[in-house]
MISEGU-294286 format. One record per residue (C-alpha): z, x, y. Coordinates in nm, 4 decimals. Example, Ala and Ser with C-alpha at 12.3 -4.5 7.8 and 13.67 -1.06 7.14 Angstrom:
! MISEGU-294286
@zz: 0.7800 | xx: 1.2300 | yy: -0.4500
@zz: 0.7140 | xx: 1.3670 | yy: -0.1060
END
This chain:
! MISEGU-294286
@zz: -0.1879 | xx: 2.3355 | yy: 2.4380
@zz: -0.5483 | xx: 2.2692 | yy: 2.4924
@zz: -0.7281 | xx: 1.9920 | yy: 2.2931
@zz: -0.9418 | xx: 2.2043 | yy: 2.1227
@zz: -0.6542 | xx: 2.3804 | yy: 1.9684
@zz: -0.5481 | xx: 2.1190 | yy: 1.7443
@zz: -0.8903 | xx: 2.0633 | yy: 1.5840
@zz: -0.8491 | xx: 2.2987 | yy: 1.2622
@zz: -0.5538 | xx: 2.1181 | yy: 1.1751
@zz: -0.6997 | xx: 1.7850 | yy: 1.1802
@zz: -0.8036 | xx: 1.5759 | yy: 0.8206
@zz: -1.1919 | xx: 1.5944 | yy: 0.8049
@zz: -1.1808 | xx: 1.2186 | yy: 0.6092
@zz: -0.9457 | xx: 0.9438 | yy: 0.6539
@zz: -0.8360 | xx: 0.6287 | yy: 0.4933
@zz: -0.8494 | xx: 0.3599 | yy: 0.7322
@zz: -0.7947 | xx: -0.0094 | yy: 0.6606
@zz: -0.9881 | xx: -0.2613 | yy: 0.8346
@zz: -0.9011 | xx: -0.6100 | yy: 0.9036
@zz: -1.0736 | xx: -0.8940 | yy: 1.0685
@zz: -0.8170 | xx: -1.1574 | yy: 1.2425
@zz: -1.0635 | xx: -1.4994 | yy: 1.2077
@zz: -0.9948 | xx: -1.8584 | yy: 1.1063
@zz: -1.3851 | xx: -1.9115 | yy: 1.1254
@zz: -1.5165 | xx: -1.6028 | yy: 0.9556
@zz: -1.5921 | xx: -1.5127 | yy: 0.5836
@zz: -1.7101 | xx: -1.2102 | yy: 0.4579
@zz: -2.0802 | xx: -1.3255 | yy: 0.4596
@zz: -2.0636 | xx: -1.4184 | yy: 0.8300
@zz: -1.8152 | xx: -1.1318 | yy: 0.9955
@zz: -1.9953 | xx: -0.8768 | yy: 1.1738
@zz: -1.7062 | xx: -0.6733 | yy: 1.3196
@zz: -1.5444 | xx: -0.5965 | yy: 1.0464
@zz: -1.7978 | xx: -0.4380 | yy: 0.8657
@zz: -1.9378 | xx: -0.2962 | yy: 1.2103
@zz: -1.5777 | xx: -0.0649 | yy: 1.2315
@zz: -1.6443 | xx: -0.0015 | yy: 0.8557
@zz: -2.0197 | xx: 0.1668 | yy: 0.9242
@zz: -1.9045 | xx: 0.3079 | yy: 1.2322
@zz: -1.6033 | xx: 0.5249 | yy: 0.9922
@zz: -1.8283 | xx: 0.5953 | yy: 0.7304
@zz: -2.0717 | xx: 0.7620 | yy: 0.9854
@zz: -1.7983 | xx: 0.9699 | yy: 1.1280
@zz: -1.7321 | xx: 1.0948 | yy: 0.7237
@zz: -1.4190 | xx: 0.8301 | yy: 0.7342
@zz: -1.3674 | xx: 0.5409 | yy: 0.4690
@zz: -1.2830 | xx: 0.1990 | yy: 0.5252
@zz: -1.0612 | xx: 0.0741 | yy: 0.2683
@zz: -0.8626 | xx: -0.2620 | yy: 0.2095
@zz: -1.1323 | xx: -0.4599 | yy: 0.3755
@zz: -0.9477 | xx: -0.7889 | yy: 0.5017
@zz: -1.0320 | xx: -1.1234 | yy: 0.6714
@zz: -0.7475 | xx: -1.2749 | yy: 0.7572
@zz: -0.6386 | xx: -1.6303 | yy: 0.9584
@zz: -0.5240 | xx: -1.6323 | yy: 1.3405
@zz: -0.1621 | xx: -1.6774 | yy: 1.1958
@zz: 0.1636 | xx: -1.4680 | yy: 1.3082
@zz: 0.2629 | xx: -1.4840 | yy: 0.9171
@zz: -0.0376 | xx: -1.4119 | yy: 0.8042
@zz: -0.1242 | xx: -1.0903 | yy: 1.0050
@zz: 0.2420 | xx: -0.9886 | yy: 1.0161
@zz: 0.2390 | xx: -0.9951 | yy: 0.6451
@zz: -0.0973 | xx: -0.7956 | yy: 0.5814
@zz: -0.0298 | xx: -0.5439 | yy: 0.8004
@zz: 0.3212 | xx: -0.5112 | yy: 0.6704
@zz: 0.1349 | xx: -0.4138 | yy: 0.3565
@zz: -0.1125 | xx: -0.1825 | yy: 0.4342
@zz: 0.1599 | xx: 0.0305 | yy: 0.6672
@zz: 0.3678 | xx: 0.0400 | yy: 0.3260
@zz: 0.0750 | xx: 0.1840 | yy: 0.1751
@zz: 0.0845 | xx: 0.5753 | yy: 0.1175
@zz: -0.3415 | xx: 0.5729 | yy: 0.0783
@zz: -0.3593 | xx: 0.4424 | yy: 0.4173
@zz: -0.3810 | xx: 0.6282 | yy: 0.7229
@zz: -0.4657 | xx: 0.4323 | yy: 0.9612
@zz: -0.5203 | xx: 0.0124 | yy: 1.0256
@zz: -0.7815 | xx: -0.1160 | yy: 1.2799
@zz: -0.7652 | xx: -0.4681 | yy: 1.3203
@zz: -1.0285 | xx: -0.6945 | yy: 1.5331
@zz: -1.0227 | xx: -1.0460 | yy: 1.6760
@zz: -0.7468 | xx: -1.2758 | yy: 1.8218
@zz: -0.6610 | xx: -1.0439 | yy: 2.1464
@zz: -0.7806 | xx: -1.2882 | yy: 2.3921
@zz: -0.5632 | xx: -1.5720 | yy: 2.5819
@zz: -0.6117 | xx: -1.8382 | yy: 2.3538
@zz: -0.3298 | xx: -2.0411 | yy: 2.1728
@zz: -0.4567 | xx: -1.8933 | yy: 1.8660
@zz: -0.4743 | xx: -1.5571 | yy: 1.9819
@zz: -0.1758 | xx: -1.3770 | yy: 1.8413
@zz: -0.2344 | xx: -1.0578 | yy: 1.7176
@zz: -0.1279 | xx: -0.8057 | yy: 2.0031
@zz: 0.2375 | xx: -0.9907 | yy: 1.9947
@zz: 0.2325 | xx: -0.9635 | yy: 1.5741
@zz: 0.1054 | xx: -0.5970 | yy: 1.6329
@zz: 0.3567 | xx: -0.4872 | yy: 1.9167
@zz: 0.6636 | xx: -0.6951 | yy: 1.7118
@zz: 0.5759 | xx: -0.3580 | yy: 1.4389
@zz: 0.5001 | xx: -0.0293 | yy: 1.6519
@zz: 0.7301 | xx: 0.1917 | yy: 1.7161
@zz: 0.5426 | xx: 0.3352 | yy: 1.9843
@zz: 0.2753 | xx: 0.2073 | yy: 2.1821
@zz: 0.0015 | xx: 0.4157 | yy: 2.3927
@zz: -0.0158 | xx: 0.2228 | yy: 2.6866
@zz: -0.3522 | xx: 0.3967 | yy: 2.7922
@zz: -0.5623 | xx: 0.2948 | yy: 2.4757
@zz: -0.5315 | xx: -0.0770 | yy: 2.6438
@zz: -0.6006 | xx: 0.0532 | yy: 2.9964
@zz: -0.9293 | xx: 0.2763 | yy: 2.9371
@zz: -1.0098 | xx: 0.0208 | yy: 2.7108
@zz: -1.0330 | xx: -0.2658 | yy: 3.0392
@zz: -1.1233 | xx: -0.0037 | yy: 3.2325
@zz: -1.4794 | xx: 0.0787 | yy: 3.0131
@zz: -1.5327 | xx: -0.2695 | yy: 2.9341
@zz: -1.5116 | xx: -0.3547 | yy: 3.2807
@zz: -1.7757 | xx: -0.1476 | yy: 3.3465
@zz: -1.9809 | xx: -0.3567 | yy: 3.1108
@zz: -1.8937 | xx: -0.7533 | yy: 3.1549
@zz: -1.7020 | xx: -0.7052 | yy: 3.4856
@zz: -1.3655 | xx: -0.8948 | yy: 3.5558
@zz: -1.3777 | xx: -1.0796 | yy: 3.2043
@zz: -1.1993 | xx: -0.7478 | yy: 3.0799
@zz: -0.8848 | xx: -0.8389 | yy: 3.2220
@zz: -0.8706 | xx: -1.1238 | yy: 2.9887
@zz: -0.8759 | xx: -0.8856 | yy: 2.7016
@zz: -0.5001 | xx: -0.7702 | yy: 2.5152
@zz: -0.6776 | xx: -0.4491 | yy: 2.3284
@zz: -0.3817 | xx: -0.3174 | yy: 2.2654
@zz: -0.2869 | xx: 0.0413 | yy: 2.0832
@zz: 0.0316 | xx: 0.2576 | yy: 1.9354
@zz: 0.2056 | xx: 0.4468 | yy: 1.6201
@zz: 0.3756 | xx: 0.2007 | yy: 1.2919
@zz: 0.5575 | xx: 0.3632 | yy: 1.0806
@zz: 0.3799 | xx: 0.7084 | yy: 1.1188
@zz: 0.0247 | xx: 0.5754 | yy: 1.1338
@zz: -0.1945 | xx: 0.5050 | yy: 1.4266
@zz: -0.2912 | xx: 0.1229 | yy: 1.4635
@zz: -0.5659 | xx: 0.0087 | yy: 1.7115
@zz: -0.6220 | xx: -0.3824 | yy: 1.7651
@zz: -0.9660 | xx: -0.4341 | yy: 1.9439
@zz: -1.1516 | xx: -0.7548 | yy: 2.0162
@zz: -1.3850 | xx: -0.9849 | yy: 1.8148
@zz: -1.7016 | xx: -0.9240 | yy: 1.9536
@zz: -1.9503 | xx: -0.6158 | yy: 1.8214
@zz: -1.9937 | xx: -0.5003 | yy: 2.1356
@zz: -1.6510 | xx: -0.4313 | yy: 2.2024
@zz: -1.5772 | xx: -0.3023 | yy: 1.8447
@zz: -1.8380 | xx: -0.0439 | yy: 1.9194
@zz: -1.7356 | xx: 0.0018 | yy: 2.2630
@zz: -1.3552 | xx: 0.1111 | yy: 2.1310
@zz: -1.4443 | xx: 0.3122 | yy: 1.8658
@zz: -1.6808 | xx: 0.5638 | yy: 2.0212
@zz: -1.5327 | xx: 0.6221 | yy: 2.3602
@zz: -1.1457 | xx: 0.5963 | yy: 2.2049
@zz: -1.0556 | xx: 0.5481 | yy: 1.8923
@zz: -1.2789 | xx: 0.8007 | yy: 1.6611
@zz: -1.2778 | xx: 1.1125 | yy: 1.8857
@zz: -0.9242 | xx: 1.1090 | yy: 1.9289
@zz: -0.8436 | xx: 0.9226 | yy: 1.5314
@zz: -0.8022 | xx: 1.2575 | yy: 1.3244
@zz: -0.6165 | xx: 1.4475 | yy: 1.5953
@zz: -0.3822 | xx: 1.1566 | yy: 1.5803
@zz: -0.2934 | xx: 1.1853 | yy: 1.2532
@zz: -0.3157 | xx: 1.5612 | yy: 1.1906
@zz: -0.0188 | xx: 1.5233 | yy: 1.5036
@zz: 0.2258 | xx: 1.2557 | yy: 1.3280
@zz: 0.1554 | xx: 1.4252 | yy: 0.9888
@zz: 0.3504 | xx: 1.7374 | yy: 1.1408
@zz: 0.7637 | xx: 1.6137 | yy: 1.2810
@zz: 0.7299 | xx: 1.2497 | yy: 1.3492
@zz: 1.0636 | xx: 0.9921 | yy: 1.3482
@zz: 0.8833 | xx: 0.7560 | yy: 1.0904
@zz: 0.6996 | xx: 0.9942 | yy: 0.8341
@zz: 0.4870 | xx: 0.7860 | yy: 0.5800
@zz: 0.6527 | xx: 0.6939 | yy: 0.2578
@zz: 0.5071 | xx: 0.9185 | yy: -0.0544
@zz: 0.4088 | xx: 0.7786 | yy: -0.3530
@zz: 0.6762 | xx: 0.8568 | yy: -0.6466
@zz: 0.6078 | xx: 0.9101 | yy: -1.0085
@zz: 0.8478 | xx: 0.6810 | yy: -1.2151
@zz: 1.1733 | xx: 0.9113 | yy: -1.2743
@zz: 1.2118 | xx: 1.1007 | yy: -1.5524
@zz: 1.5985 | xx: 0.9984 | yy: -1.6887
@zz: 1.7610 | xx: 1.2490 | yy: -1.9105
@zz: 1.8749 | xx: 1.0809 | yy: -2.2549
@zz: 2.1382 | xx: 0.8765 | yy: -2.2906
@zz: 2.4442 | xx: 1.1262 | yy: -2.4012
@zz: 2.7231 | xx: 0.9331 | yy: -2.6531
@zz: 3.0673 | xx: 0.8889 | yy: -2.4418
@zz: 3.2734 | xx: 1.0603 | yy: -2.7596
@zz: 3.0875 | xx: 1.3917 | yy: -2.7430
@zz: 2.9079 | xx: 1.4370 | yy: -2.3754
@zz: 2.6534 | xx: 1.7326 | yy: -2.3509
@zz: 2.7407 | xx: 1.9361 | yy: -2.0631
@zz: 2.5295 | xx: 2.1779 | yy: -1.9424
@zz: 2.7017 | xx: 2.5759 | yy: -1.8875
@zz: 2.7394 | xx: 2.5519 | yy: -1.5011
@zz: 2.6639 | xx: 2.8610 | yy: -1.2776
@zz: 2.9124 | xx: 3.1463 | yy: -1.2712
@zz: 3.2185 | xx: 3.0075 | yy: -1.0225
@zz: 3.0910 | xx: 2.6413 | yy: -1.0287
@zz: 3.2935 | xx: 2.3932 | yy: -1.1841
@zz: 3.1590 | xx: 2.1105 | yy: -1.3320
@zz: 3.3541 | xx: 1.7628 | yy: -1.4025
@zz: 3.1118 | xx: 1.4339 | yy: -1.4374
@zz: 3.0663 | xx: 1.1457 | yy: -1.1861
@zz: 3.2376 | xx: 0.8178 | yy: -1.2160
@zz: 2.9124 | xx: 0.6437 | yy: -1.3727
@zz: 2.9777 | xx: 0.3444 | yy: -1.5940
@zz: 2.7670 | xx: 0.3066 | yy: -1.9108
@zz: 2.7311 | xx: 0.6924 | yy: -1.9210
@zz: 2.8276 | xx: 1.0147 | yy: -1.8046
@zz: 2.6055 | xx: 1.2539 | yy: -1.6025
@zz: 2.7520 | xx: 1.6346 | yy: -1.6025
@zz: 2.7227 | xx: 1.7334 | yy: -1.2658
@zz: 2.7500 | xx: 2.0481 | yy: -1.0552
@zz: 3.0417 | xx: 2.0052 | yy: -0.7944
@zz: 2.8053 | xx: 2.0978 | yy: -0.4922
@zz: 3.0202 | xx: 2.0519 | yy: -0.1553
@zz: 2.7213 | xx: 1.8320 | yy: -0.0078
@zz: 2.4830 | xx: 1.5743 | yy: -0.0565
@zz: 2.4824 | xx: 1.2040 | yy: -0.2061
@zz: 2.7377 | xx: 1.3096 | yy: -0.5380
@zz: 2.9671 | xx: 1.4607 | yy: -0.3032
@zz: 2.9950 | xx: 1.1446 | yy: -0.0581
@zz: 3.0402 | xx: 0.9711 | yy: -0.3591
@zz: 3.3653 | xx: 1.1522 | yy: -0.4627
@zz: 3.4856 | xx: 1.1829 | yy: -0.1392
@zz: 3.4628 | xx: 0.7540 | yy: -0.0656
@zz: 3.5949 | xx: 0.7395 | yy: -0.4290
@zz: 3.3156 | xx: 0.5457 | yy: -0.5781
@zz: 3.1978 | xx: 0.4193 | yy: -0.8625
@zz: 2.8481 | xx: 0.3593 | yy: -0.9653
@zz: 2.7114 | xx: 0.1131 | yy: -1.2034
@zz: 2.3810 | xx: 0.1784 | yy: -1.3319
@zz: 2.1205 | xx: -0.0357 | yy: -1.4811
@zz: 2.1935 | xx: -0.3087 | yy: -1.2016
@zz: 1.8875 | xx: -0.4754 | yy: -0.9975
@zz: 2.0703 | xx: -0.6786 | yy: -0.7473
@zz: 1.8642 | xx: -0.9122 | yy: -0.5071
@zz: 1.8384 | xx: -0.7849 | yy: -0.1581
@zz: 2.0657 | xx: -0.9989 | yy: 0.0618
@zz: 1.9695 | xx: -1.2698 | yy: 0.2330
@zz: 1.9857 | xx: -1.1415 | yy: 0.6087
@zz: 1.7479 | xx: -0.8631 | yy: 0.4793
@zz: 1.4887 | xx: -1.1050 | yy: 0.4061
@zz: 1.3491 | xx: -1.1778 | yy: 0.7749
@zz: 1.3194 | xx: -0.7915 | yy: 0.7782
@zz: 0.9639 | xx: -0.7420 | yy: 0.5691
@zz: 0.9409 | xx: -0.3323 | yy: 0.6957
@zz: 1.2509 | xx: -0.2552 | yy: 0.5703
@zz: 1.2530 | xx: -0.4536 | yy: 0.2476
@zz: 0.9565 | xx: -0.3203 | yy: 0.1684
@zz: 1.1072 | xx: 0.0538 | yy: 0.1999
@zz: 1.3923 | xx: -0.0640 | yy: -0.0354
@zz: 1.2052 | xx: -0.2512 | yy: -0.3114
@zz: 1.0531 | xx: 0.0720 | yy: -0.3778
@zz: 1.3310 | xx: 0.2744 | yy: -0.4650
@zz: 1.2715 | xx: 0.4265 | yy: -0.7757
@zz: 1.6392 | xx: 0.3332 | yy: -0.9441
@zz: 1.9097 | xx: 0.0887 | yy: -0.8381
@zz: 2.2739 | xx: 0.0483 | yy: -0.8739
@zz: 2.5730 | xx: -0.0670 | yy: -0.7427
@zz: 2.8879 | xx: 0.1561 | yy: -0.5746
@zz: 3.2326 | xx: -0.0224 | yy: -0.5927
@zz: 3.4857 | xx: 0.1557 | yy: -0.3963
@zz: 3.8659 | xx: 0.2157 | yy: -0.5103
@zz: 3.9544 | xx: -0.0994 | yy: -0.2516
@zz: 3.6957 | xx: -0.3350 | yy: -0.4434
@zz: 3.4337 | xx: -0.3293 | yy: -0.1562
@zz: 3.0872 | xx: -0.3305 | yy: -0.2900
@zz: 2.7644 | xx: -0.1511 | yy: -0.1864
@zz: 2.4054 | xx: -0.1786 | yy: -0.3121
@zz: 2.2652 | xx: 0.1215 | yy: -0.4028
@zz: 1.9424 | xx: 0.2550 | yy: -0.3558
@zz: 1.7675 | xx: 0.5689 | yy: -0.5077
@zz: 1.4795 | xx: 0.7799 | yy: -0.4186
@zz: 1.3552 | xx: 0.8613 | yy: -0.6249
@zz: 1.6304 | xx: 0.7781 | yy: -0.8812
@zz: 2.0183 | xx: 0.7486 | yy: -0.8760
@zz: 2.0234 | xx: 1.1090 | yy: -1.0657
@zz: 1.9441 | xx: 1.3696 | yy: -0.9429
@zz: 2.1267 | xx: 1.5770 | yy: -0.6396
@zz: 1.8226 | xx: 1.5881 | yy: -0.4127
@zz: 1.7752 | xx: 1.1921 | yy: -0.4143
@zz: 1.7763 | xx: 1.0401 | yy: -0.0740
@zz: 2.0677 | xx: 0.7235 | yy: -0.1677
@zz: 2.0797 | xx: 0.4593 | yy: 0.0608
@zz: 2.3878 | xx: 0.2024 | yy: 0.0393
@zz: 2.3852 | xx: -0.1051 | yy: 0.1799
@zz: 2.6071 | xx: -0.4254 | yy: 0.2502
@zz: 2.5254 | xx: -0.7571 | yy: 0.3526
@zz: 2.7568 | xx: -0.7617 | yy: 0.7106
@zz: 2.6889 | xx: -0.9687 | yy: 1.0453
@zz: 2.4699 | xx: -0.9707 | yy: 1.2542
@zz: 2.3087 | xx: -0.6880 | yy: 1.0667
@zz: 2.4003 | xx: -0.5108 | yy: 0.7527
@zz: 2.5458 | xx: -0.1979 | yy: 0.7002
@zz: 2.3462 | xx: 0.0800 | yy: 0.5931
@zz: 2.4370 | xx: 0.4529 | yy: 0.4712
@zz: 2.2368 | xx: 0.7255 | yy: 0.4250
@zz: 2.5050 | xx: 0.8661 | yy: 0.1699
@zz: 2.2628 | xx: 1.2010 | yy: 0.0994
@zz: 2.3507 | xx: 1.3127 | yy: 0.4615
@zz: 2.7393 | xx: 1.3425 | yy: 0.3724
@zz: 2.9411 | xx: 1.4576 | yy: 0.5195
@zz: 2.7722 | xx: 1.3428 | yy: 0.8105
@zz: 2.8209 | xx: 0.9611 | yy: 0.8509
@zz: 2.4709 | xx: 0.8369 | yy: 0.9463
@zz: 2.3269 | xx: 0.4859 | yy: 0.9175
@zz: 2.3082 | xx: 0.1280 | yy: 1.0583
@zz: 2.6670 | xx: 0.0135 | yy: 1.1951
@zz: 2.7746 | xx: -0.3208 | yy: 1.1152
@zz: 3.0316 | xx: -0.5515 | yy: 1.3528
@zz: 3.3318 | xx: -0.5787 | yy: 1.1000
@zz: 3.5641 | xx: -0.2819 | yy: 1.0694
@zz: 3.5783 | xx: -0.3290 | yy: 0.7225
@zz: 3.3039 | xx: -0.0622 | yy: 0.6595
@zz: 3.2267 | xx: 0.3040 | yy: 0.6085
@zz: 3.0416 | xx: 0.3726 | yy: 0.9171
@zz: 3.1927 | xx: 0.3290 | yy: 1.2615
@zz: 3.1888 | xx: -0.0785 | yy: 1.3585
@zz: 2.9050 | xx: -0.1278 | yy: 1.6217
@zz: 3.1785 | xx: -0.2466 | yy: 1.8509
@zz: 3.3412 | xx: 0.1004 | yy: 1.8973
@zz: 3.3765 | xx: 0.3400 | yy: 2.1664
@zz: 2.9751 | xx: 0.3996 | yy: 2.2454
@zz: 3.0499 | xx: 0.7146 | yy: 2.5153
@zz: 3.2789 | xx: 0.8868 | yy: 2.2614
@zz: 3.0376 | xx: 0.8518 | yy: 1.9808
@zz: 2.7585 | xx: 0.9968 | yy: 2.2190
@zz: 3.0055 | xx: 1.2604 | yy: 2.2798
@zz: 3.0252 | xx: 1.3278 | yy: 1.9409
@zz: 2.6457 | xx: 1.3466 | yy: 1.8750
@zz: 2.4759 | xx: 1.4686 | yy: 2.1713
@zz: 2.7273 | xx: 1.6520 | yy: 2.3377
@zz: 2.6722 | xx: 1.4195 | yy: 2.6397
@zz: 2.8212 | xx: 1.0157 | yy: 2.7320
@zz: 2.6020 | xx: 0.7806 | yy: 2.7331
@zz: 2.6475 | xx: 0.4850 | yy: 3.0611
@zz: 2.4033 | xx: 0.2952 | yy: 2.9839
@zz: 2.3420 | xx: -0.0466 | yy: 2.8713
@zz: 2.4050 | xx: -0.1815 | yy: 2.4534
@zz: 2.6503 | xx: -0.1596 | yy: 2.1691
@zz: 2.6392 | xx: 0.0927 | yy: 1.8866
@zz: 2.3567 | xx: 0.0014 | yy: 1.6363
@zz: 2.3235 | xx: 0.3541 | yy: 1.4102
@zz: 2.4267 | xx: 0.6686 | yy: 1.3876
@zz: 2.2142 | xx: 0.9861 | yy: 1.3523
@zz: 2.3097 | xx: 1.3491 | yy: 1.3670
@zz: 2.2448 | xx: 1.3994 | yy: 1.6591
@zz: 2.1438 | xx: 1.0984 | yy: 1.8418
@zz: 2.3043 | xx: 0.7456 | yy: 1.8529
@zz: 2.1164 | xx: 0.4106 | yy: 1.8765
@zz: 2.1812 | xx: 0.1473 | yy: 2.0668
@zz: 2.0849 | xx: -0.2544 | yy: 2.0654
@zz: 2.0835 | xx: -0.5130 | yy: 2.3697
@zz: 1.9641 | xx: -0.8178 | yy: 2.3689
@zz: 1.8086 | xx: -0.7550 | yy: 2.0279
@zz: 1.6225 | xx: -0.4540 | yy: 2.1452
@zz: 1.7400 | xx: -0.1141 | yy: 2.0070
@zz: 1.6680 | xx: 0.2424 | yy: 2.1664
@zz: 1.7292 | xx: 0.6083 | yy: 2.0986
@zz: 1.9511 | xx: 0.8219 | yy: 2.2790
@zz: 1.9452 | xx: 1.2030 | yy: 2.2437
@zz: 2.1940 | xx: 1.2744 | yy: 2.5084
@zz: 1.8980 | xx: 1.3536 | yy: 2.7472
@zz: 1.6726 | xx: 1.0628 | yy: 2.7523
@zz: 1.6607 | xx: 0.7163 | yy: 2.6556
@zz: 1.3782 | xx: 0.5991 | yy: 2.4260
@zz: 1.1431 | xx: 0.2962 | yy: 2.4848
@zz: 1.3457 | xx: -0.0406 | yy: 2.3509
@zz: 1.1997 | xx: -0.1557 | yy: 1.9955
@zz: 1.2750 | xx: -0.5247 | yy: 1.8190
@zz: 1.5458 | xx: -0.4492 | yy: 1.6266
@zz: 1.3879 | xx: -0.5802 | yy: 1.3293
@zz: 1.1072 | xx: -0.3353 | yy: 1.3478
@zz: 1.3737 | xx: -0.0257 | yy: 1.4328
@zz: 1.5300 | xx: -0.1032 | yy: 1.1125
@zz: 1.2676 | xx: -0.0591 | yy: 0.8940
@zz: 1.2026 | xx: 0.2260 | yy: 1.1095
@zz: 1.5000 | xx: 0.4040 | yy: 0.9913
@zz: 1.5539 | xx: 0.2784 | yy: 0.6609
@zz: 1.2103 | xx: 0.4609 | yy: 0.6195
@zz: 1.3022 | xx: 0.7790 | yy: 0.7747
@zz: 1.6600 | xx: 0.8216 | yy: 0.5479
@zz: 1.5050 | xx: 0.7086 | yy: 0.2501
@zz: 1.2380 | xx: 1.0690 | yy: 0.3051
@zz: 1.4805 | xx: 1.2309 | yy: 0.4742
END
């Protein structure tokens, strides 16, 4: 399709978040922060979330975990800290959270700036790609190459970019919810059922503390409910466990689940439970999850009967133990073996994942995607089920 093509579709304003990476700087003495901020405005973008923060891994891994959390935000731009320094540090912080990068943002980038200071552009990490759904670009400290970036690259190419990943993208942006609207309370002596549609039976869920009437639809999270034999305990707000808490992307996708509860199943195994945007109604995307080694088990229970989700090493699970048969699950999934390298690490329906070395990839049962930190692939697709 030719470029000009996609124009029409693409966002006329966009939220972008700007950050400065500086031990040195302070708002009264940055320049290319607020540099990228004029340079949006003048293109009928706004800079938002304006942010100076320290040439630490924690400290830039933890803002931009925030702002790519953020529904306002469509975009980050970072500057500073890309050289070859000790201190420089944010391409690795950057890369350890993309899912994808675009290799040839980095190489035009040397490539025009070479034309400008000459073989002092090699020493420069600009570096480029897609987190969670939104385009992040980290240039340099200096004005000149802020400016440099941004008109040649980065603005006439920005709104295309996200008119593009707002259409089918593997890590669509997480939606602001309004808080869940819970029907009353109904007394357990005299339950208010609602008349079900003509040749729809109705008999209500195993919920302690209440019960919900409830359609019995063949699919969906209720159904996979019934069918494990679960129970669910409302009104619960367990802690996330503790080898979740290294994982910032996707605890930050589960603390904002709208309800929580906790599924005990008939053989006393229990799950977390996570709804979005509540643990009510049929439509919810319900995530389960249980603390396992070396990662824990995740289920997307709304795609039942499917089983899709994050495999765990123990068989003592719902999902298939990541130490199964890898070519007969590819079988199952893509129609096709897969001979390649890795041990199961999820389950989709119709892809498989697999992690090596702490690296985890995609494959479709034609090609093998790019391998991701496995940290950052989880909160990749704890993201995706908990939209989709």
């Amino acid at each position: 399709m030719h470029l000009h093509a996609h124009t029409p579709s693409a966002p006329r304003s966009l939220r972008v978040a700007v950050v400065t990476v500086s031990t040195s700087r302070s708002a009264s003495s940055d320049r290319s922060g607020p540099l990228l901020a004029q340079l949006l405005k003048g293109q009928g973008h706004e800079a938002v979330e304006p942010t100076i923060v320290p040439d630490e891994p924690d400290e830039i891994g933890a803002v931009l975990d925030r702002l790519l959390a953020e529904p306002s935000v469509e975009a980050v731009l970072l500057t500073g800290g890309t050289g070859i320094s000790a201190r420089d540090c944010t391409p690795n912080v950057l890369r350890q959270r993309l899912d994808r990068e675009i290799p040839g943002f980095g190489e035009l980038f040397r490539l025009l700036s070479f034309q400008q200071v000459g073989a002092a552009a090699m020493l420069s990490d600009a570096v480029g790609g897609i987190a969670r759904g939104k385009p992040v670009f980290a240039l340099p400290g200096s004005t000149k190459a802020c400016e440099l970036g941004m008109e040649k690259l980065i603005l006439p190419e920005l709104a295309h970019m996200v008119a593009e990943l707002g259409k089918e993208t593997p890590l669509p942006r997480l939606k602001s919810v309004p808080p869940p609207q819970l029907p009353a309370v109904v007394p357990a002596t005299a339950p208010e059922v609602e008349p079900a549609p003509q040749g729809i039976s109705v008999r209500p869920l195993p919920i302690s503390g209440e019960r919900k009437p409830e359609l019995d639809l063949p699919t969906g999270w209720r159904a996979g409910l019934r069918a494990l034999g679960g129970t669910l305990t409302l009104g619960q707000n367990p802690e996330l466990p503790e080898s979740m808490q290294r994982m910032a992307a996707a605890c930050d996708v589960l603390n904002s689940a709208g309800e929580r509860g906790r599924v005990t199943l008939p053989d006393g195994r229990e799950y977390m439970a996570f709804g979005f945007p509540d643990l009510v109604r049929n439509s919810s995307k319900v995530l389960l999850l249980r603390d396992a080694w070396p990662q824990p088990e995740v289920v997307a229970l709304h795609r039942w009967p499917r089983r899709v989700g994050i495999c765990a090493e123990d068989t003592d699970s719902i999902l298939p133990p990541s130490t199964s048969d890898v070519s007969q699950h590819s079988v199952e999934r893509t129609g096709r073996p897969y001979m390649g390298p890795g041990s199961l690490f999820a389950l989709e329906s119709t892809s498989i994942y697999l992690v090596d070395r702490k690296k985890v990839a995609q494959w479709d049962g034609r090609r093998s995607a790019s391998w991701d930190p496995l940290n950052s692939m989880m909160g990749t697709l704890i993201l995706y089920w908990s939209q989709k």
